[in-house]
C-alpha positions in Angstrom: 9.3 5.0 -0.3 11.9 3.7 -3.0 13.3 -0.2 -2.1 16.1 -1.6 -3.3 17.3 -4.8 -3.3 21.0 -5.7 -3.2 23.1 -8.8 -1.7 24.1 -8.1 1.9 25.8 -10.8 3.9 25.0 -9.8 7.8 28.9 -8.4 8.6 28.4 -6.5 5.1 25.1 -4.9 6.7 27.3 -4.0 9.9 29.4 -2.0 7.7 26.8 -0.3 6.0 25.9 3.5 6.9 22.2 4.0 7.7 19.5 5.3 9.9 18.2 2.1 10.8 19.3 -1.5 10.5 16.7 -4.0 10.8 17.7 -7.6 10.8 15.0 -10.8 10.7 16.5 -13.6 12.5 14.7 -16.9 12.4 14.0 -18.9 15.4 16.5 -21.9 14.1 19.2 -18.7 13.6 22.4 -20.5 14.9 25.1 -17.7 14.9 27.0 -16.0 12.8 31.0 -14.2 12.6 30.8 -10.8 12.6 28.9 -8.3 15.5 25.6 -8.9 14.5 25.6 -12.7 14.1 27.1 -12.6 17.6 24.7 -10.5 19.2 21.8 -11.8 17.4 22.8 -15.8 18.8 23.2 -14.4 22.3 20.5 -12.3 22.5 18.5 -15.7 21.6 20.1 -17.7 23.9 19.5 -15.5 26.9 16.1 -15.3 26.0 16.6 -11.4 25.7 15.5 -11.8 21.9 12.4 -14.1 21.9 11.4 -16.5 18.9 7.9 -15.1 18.1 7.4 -13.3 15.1 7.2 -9.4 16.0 9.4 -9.7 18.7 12.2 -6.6 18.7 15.4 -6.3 20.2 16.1 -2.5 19.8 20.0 -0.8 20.3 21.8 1.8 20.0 25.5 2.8 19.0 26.0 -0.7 18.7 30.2 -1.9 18.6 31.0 -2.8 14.9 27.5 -1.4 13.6 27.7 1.7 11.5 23.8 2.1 11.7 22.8 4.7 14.5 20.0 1.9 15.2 20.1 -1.5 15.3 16.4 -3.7 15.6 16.9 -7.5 15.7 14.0 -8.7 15.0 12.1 -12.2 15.1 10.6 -13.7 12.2 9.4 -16.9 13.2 10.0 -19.7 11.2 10.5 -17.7 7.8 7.5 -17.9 6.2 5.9 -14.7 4.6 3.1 -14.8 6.8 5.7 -14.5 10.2 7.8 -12.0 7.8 4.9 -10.1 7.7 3.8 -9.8 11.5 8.1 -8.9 12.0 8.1 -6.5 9.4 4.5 -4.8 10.6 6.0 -4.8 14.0 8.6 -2.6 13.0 6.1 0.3 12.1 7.2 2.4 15.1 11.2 2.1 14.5 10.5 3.1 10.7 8.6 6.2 11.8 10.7 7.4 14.2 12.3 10.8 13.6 15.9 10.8 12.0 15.4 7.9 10.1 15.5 8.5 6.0 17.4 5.3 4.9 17.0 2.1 6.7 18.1 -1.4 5.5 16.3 -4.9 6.2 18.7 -7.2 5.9 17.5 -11.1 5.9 20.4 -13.1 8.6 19.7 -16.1 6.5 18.3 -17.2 2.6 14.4 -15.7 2.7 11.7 -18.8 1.6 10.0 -18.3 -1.3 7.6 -15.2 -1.0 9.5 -13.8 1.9 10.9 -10.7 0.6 7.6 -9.9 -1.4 6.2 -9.6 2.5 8.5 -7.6 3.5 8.9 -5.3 0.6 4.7 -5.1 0.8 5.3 -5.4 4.5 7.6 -2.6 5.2 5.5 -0.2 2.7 2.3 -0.9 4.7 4.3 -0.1 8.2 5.7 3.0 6.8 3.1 4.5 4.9 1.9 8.7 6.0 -1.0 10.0 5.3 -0.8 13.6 4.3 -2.6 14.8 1.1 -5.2 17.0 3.6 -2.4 17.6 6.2 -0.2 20.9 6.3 1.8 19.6 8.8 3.4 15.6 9.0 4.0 15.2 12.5 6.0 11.5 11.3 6.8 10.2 8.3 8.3 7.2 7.1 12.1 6.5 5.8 12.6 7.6 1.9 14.5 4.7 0.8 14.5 1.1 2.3 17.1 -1.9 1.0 16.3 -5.2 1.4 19.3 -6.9 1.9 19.3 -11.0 1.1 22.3 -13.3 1.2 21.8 -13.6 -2.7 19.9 -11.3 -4.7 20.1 -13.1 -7.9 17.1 -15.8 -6.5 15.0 -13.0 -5.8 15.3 -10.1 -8.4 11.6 -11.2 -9.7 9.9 -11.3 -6.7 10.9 -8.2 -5.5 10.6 -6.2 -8.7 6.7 -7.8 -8.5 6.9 -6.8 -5.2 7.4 -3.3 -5.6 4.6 -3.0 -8.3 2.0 -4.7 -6.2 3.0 -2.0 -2.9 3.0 0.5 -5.4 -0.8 -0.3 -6.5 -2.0 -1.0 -2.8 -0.3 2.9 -1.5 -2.3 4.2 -4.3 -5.4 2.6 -3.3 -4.8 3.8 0.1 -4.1 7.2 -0.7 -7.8 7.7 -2.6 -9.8 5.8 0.1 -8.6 7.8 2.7 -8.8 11.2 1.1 -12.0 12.8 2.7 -14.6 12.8 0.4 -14.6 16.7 -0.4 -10.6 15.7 -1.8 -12.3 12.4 -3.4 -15.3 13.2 -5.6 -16.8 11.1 -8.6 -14.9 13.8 -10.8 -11.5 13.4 -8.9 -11.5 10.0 -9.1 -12.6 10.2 -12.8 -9.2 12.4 -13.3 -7.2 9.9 -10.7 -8.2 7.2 -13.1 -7.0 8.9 -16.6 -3.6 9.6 -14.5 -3.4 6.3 -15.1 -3.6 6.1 -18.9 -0.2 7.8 -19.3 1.1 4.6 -19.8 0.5 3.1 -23.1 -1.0 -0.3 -22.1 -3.8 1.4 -20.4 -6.9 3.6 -21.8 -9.3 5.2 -19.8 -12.8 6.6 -20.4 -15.2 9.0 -18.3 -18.5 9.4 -18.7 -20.9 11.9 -17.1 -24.6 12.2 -16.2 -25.6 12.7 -19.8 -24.3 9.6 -21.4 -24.9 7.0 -18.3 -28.4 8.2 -18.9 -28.5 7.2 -22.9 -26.5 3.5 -21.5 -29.7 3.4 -19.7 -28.8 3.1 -16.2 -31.2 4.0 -13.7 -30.6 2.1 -10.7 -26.9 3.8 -10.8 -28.6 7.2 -11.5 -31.3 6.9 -9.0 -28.8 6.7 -6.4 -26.9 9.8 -7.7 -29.8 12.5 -7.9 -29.6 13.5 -4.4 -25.8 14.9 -5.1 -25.0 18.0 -5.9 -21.6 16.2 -7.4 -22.4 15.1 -10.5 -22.2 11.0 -11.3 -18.9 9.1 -12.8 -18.6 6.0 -14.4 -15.0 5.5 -15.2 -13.8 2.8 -17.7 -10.4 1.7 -18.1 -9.0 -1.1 -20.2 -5.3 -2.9 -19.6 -4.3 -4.7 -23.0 -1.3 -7.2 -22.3 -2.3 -9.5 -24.3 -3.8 -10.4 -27.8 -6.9 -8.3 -28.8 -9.3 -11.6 -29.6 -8.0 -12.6 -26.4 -11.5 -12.3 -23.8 -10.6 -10.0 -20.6 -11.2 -10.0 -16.7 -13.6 -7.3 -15.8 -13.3 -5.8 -12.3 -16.0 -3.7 -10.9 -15.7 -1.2 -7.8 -18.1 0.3 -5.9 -17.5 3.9 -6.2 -19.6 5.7 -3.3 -17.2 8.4 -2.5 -19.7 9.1 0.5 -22.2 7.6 1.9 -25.1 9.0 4.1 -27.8 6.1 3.9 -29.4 9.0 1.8 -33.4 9.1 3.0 -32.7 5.8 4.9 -30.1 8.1 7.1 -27.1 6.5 8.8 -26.5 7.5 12.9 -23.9 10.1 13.3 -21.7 8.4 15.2 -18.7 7.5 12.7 -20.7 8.0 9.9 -17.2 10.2 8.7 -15.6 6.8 7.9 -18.2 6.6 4.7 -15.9 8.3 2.9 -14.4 4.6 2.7 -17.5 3.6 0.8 -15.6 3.5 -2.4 -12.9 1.5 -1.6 -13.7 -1.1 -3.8 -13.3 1.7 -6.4 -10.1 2.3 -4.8 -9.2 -1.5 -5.4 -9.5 -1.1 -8.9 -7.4 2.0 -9.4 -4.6 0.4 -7.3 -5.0 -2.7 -10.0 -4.4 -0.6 -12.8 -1.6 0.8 -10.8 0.6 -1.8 -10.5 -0.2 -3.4 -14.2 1.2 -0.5 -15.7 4.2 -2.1 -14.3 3.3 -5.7 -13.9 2.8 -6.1 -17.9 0.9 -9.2 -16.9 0.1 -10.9 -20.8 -3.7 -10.9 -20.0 -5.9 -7.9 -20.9 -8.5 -6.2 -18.2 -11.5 -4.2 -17.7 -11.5 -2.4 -14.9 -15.2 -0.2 -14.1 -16.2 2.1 -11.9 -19.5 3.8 -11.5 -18.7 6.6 -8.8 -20.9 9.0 -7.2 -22.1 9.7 -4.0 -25.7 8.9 -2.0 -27.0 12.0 0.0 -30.1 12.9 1.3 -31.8 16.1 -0.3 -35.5 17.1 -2.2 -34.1 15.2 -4.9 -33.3 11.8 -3.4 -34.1 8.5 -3.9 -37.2 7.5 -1.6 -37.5 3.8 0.3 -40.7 2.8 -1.8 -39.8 4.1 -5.4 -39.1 1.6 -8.2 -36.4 2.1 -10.5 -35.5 0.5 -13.9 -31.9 -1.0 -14.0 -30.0 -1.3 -17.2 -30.8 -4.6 -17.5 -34.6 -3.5 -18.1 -35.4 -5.7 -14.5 -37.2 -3.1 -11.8 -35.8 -2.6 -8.9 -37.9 -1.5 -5.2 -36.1 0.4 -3.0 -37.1 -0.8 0.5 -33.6 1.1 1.7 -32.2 3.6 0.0 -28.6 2.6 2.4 -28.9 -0.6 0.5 -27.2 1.4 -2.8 -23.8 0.0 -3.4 -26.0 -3.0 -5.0 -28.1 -0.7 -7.5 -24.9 1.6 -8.8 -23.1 -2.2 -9.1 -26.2 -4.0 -11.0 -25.9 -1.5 -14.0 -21.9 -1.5 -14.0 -22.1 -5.7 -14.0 -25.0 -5.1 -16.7 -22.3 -3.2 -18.7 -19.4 -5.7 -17.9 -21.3 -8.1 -20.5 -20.2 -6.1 -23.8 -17.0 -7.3 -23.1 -17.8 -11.1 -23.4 -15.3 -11.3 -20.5 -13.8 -14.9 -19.2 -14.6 -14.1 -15.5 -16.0 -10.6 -13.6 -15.2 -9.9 -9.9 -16.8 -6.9 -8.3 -15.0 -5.2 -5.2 -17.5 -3.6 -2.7 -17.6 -2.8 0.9 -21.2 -3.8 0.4 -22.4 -4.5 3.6 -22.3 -4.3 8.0 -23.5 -8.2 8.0 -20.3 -9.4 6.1 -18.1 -7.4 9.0 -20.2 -9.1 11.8 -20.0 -12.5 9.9 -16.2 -12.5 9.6 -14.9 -9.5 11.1 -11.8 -7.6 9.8 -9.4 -10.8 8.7 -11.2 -12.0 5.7 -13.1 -11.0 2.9 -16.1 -12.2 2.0 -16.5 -14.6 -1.4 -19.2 -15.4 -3.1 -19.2 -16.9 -6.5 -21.1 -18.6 -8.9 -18.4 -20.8 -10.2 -16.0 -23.3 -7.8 -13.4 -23.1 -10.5 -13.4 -18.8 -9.8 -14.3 -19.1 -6.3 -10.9 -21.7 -5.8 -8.7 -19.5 -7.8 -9.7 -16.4 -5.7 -9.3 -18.3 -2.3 -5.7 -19.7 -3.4 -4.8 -15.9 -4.5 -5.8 -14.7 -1.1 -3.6 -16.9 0.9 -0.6 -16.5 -0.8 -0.8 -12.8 -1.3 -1.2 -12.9 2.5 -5.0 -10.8 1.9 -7.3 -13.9 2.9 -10.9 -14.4 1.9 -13.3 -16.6 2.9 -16.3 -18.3 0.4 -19.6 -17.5 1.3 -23.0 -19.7 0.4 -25.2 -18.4 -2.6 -28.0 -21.1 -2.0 -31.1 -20.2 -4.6 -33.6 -20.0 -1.5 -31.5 -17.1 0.1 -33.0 -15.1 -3.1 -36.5 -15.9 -1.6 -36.4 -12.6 0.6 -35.6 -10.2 -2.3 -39.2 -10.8 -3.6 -41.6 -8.0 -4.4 -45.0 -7.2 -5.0 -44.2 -3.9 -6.9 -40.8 -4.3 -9.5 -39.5 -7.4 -9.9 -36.7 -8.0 -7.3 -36.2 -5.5 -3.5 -32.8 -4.1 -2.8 -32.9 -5.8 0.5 -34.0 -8.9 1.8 -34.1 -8.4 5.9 -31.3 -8.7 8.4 -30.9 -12.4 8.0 -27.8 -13.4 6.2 -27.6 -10.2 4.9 -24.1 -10.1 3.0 -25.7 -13.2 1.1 -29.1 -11.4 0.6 -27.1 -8.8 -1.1 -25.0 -11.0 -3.0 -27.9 -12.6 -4.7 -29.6 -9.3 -5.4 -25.9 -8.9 -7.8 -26.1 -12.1 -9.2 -29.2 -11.6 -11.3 -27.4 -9.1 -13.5 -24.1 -11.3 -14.3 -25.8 -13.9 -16.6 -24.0 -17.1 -17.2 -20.4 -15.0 -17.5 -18.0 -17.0 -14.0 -18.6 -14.3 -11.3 -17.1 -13.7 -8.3 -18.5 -10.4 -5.4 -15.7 -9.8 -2.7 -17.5 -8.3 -0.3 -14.6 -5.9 1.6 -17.1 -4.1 4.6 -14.5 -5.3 6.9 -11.4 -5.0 5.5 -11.2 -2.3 3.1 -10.5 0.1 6.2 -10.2 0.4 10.2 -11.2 2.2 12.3 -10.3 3.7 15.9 -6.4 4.5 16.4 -5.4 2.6 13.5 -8.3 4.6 11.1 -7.0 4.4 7.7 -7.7 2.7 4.6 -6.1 -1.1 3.9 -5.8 -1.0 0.6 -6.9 -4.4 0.6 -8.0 -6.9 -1.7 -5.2 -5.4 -4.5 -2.5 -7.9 -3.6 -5.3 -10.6 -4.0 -6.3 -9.3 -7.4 -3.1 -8.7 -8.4 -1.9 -12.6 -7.1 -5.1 -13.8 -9.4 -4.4 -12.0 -12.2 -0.7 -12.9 -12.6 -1.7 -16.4 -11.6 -4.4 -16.1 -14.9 -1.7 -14.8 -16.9 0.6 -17.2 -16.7 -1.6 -20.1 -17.2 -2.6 -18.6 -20.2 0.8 -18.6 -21.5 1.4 -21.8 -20.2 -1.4 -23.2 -22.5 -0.9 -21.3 -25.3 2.9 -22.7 -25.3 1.0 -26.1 -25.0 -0.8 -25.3 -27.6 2.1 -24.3 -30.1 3.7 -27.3 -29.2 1.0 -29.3 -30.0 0.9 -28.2 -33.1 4.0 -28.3 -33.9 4.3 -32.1 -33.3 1.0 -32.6 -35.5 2.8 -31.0 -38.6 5.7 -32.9 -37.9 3.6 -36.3 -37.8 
């Protein structure tokens, strides 16, 4: 969908010709000249229009509107996060049939991060699967405006905006393509899509040369695939070359049987979501292409898929990770851990500043905190605050988890030197602390996305989540490096003058 953003005062958005006008009123709205300001204050006042954010007032043919439908709708008290819930609740309106341009027009002056909601809002609520389809029953409008009372304030935001929705569709789009239309080669070839723009490189290696980098664990998992393995590389330079980089790592199982350690059948279709930490990645490198944040990042992906046949890893084999440490395989459904362990392994070449890995790593993190948040885990407080703060205001929460040394006690064994799993206790942590012996001393962060990478039931569909969080944490990086470099010059600049 294209957005646009323009300066619409509510009796300009009366006159203006669309499928569908949408108009957020806030619960402190007091009226307005013009047909829409009227309704919109009467409406409220006879309590046909309620103050809860979501709330819709739908009509039709309305006197002195040009749109064929007009939605009042309730936004709360402003803020993004009850922008949000009002533009989400919209969804229905924006899919129905007919409707190819609609306008959301703000009836008064958006707070700060209110239009980025609704742009990333409205995106989310209109978005159509159909890469596997050869019919679209619905589909969502081809162009939305945003229309604000001044557009001046709010240029940046939304042009930020529009990146970040643009990274999270294309996330969405690769986690939900069934995993016959998303192999470790097609995402290998999604990912060097991406290096059409100049700021971004992209490298894919094969079978042959993960073997000479030494990565077993990642390997082991891989040999009971027919599809051949992936690990993808790809490097955003915005910023000086001397200048250390992020490194992002996704989980890459483009499908997920449990291999020997078999899954049940029922809904075992929805591991084709297994990579969408993978799919995080690419929706990063996405949106920087048009970001240009002035910070450079790594962004690896070791991609492949974990079946079930002669060739497969067995529970009780022991495998030799990059690292050289060996590695028992109690559960061969515990391997989003052993294709990440070589991929963090690699991450140290880089001598990054900070690695985050992106994994929907485990069931225990979705029955610790359900579908809302993500789970953190870090090894720094500095990281671990920078990623919570991110996660609020890019309205795609996480929540830190512990990574107390005596939760390692479980991973013990008497055959290699650490188990892939550590029992059904605390499990998410279990895992986490397997992950941590391969990051060193480097600040590292595992967001642990089981729960809200996808859901399931009616809704089933990829999130595309935690892009606007990465995205929020990088730009946030970004400009405090360029607010202490300019601190830096400045200092300098005083000392030669002195």
């Amino acid at each position: 969908m294209n957005f646009e953003l323009k300066t619409l005062s509510l009796s300009a958005a009366a006159r203006h010709k669309c499928d569908l006008l949408a108009v957020l009123i806030p619960q402190d709205f007091a009226g307005q000249d013009g047909a829409i300001g009227t309704l919109a204050a009467q409406a409220l006042q006879a309590g046909d229009l309620q103050d809860k954010p979501g709330k819709l007032l739908r009509l039709y043919a309305s006197p002195g509107v040009a749109a064929r439908h007009l939605v009042l709708v309730s936004c709360g008290d402003g803020s993004p996060g009850d922008v949000r819930k009002a533009v989400l609740a919209l969804a229905p309106a924006l899919k129905s049939p007919g409707v190819q341009r609609a306008v959301l027009a703000f009836a008064a002056a958006p707070a700060a991060g209110a239009v980025a909601a609704a742009l990333r809002s409205a995106a989310d609520a209109a978005y159509v699967y159909a890469a596997t389809k050869s019919k679209v029953e619905e589909s969502g409008p081809e162009s939305c405006l945003l229309g604000v009372p001044s557009a001046a304030g709010v240029q940046a935001e939304f042009d930020a905006a529009r990146a970040v929705a643009a990274g999270v569709e294309f996330a969405r789009e690769w986690a939900n393509r069934p995993a016959n239309h998303a192999t470790p080669t097609l995402l290998g070839e999604a990912a060097k899509s991406l290096s059409k723009d100049k700021a971004i490189r992209c490298t894919v290696r094969g079978p042959e040369e993960v073997a000479k980098l030494g990565m077993g664990a990642f390997m082991a998992v891989a040999q009971g695939s027919v599809e051949p393995l992936r690990f993808i590389e790809l490097q955003y330079q915005g910023a000086a070359k001397g200048q250390a980089p992020v490194v992002l790592v996704g989980k890459g199982i483009t499908f997920d049987t449990g291999g020997i350690s078999l899954k049940p059948a029922p809904e075992m279709d929805e591991m084709k979501f297994d990579m969408g930490g993978a799919a995080s990645v690419l929706g990063v490198f996405r949106a920087l292409a048009e970001l240009k944040p002035a910070i450079n990042v790594i962004g690896l992906i070791p991609a492949c898929e974990n079946m079930p046949d002669g060739r497969a890893l067995k529970p009780g084999d022991v495998v030799t990770s990059m690292s050289g440490q060996t590695i028992e395989v109690l559960n061969t459904d515990a391997e989003g851990r052993l294709v990440l362990c070589d991929a963090l392994t690699y991450a140290a070449r880089f001598k990054p500043v900070a690695i985050v890995d992106i994994a929907t790593l485990t069931g225990a993190c979705v029955i610790a905190l359900g579908g809302l948040r993500s789970g953190l885990f870090s090894t720094s407080d500095e990281l671990a605050a920078q990623l919570l703060g991110a996660g609020d205001a890019a309205l795609d929460p996480c929540w830190r988890m512990p990574l107390d040394d005596e939760y390692g006690e479980g991973l013990k064994s008497n055959f290699a030197d650490v188990a892939n799993v550590g029992g059904r206790p605390a499990g998410a942590v279990t895992a986490a602390k397997f992950l941590q012996r391969f990051v060193g001393n480097t600040p590292w962060a595992h967001l642990d996305i089981a729960g809200t990478a996808w859901k399931s039931g009616t809704a089933k569909g990829a999130t595309g989540r935690p892009v606007g969080l990465l995205l929020r944490w990088l730009a946030e990086r970004a400009a405090g490096s360029a607010d202490s470099g300019q601190q830096t010059a400045a200092a300098r600049r005083r000392a030669a003058k002195g």
